[in-house]
KERO-5365 format. One record per residue (C-alpha): residue number from 1; residue in one letter; x, y, z. Coordinates in nm, 4 decimals, padded with zeros to 6 digits. Example, Ala and Ser with C-alpha at 12.3 -4.5 7.8 and 13.67 -1.06 7.14 Angstrom:
2
<r><i>1</i><aa>a</aa><east>01.2300</east><north>-00.4500</north><up>00.7800</up></r>
<r><i>2</i><aa>s</aa><east>01.3670</east><north>-00.1060</north><up>00.7140</up></r>
//
This chain:
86
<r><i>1</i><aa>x</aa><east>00.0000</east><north>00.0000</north><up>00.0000</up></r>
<r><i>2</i><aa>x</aa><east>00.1249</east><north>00.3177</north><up>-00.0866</up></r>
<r><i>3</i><aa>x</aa><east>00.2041</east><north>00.6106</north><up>00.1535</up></r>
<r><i>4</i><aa>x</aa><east>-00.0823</east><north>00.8246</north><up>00.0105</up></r>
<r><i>5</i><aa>x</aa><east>-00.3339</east><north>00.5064</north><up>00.0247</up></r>
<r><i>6</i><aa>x</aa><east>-00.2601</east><north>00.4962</north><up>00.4055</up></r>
<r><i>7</i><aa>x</aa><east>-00.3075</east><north>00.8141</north><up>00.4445</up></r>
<r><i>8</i><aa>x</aa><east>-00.6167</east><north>00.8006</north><up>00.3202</up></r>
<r><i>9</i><aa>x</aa><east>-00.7125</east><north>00.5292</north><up>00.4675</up></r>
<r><i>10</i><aa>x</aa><east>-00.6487</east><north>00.6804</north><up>00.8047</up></r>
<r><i>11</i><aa>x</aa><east>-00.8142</east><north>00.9859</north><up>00.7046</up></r>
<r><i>12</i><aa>x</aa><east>-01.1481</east><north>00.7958</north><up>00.6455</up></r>
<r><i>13</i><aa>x</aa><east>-01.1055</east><north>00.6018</north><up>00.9951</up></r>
<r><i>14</i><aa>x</aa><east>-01.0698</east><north>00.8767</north><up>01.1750</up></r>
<r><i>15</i><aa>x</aa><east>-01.3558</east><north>01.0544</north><up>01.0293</up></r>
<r><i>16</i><aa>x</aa><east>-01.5991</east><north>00.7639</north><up>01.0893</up></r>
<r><i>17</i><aa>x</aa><east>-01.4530</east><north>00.7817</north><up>01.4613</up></r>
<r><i>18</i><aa>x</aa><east>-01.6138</east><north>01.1188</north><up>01.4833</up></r>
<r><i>19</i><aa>x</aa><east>-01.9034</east><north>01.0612</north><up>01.3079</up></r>
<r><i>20</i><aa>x</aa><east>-01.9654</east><north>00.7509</north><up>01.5509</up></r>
<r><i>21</i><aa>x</aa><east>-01.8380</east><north>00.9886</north><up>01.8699</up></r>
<r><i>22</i><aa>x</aa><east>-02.1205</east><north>01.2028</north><up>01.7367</up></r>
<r><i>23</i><aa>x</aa><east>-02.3320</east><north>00.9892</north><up>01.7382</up></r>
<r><i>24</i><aa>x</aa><east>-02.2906</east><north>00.8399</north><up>02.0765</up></r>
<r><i>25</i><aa>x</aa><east>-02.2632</east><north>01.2005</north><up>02.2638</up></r>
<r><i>26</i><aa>x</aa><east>-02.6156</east><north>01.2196</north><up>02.1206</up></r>
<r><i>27</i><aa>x</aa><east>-02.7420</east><north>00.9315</north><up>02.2742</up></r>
<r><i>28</i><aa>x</aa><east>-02.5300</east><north>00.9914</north><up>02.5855</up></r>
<r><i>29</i><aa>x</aa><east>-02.7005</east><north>01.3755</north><up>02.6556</up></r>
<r><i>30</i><aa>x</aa><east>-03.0704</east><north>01.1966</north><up>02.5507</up></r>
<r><i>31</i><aa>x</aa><east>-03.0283</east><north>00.9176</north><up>02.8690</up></r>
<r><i>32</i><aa>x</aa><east>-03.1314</east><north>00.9153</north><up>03.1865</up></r>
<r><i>33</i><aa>x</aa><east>-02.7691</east><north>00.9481</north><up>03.3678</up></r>
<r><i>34</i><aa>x</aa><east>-02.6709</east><north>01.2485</north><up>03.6102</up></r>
<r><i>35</i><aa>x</aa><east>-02.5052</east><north>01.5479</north><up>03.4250</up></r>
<r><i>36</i><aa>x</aa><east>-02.1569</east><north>01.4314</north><up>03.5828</up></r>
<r><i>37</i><aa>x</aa><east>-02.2443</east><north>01.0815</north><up>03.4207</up></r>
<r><i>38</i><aa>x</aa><east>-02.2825</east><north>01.2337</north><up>03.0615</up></r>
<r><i>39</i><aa>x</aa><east>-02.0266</east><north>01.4912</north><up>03.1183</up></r>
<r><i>40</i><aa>x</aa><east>-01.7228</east><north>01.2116</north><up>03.1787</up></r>
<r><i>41</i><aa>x</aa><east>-01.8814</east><north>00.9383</north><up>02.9066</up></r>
<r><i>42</i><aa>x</aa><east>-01.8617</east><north>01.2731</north><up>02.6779</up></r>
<r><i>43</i><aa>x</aa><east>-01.4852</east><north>01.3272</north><up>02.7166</up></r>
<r><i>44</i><aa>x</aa><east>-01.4443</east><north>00.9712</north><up>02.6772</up></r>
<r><i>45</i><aa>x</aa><east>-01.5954</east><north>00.8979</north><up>02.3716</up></r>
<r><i>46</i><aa>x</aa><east>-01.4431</east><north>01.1745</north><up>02.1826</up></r>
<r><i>47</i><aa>x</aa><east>-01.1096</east><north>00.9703</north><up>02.2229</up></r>
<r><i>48</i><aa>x</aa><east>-01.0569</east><north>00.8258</north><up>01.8599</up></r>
<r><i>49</i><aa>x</aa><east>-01.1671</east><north>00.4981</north><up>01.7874</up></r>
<r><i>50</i><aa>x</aa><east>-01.1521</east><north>00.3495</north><up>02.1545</up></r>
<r><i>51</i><aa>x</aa><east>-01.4366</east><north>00.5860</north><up>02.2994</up></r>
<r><i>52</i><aa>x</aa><east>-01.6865</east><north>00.4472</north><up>02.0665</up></r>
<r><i>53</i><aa>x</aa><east>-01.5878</east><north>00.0933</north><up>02.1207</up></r>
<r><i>54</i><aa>x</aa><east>-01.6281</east><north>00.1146</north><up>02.4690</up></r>
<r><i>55</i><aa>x</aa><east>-01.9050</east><north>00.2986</north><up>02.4601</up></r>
<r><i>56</i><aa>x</aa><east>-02.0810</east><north>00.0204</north><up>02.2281</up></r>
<r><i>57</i><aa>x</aa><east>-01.9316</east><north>-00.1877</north><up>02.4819</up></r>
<r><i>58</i><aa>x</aa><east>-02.0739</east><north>-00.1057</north><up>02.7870</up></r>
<r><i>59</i><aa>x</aa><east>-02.4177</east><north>00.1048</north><up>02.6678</up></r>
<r><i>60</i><aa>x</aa><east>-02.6983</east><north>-00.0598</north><up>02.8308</up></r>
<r><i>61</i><aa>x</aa><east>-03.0420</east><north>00.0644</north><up>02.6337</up></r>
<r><i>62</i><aa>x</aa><east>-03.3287</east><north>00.1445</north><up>02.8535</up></r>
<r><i>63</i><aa>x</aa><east>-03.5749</east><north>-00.2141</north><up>02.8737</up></r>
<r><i>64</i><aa>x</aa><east>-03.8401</east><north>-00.2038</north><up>02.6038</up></r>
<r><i>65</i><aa>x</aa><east>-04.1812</east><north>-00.1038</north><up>02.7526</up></r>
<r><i>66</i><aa>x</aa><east>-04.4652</east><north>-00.3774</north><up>02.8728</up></r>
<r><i>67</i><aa>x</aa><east>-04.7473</east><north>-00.3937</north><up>02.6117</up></r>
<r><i>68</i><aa>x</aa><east>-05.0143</east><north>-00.3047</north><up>02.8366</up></r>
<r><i>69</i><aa>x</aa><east>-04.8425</east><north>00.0311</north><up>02.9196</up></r>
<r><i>70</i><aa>x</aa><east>-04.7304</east><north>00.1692</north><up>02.5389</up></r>
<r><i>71</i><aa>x</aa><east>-05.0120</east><north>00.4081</north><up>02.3665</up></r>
<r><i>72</i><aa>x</aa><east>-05.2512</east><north>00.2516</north><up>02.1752</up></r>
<r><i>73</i><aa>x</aa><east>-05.3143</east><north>00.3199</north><up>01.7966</up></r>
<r><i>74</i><aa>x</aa><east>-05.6480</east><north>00.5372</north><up>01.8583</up></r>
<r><i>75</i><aa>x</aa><east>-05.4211</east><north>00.7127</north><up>02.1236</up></r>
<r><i>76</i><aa>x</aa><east>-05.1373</east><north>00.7883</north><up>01.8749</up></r>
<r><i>77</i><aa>x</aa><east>-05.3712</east><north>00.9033</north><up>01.6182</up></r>
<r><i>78</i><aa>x</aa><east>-05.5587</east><north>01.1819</north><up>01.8201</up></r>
<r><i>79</i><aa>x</aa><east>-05.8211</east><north>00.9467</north><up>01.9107</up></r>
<r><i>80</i><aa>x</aa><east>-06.0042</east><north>00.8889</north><up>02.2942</up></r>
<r><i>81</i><aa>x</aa><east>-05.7165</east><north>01.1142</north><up>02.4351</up></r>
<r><i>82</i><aa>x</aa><east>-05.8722</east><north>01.3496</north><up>02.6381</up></r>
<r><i>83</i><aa>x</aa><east>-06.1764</east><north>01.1996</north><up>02.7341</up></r>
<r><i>84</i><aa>x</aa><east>-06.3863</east><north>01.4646</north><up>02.7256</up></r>
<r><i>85</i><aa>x</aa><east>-06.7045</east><north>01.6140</north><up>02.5043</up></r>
<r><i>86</i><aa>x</aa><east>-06.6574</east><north>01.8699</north><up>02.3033</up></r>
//
């Protein structure tokens, strides 16, 4: 491989790092976790290609809501949400 391949090459891999760190700081400031939590997985995932990777490592996603508590379709859709007569 040439020199100006791997240059390229590491051009592209570090923007995908911080397109992925982007990513991630999103999902880190839309959690649950204390400011100070965010704040310290923030500086960590901008670190090139490790802070992603150990972010994908240890995220845990919230547990998917029981059926009987989610919206239902008439909700969603404007229907029987207030309850009232108009």
């Amino acid at each position: 491989m040439t020199e100006a391949a791997t240059l390229r090459l590491f051009v592209l891999s570090m923007a995908l790092s911080g397109v992925l760190s982007l990513l991630c700081v999103r999902l880190i400031w839309r959690s649950r976790a204390s400011t100070s939590t965010k704040a310290i997985w923030t500086v960590w995932v901008l670190v090139p290609v490790l802070g992603p990777a150990s972010y994908a490592i240890a995220f845990d996603p919230p547990p998917v809501q029981p059926e009987g508590l989610r919206a239902t379709e008439s909700a969603l859709s404007g229907g029987d949400v207030g309850g009232g007569d108009d």
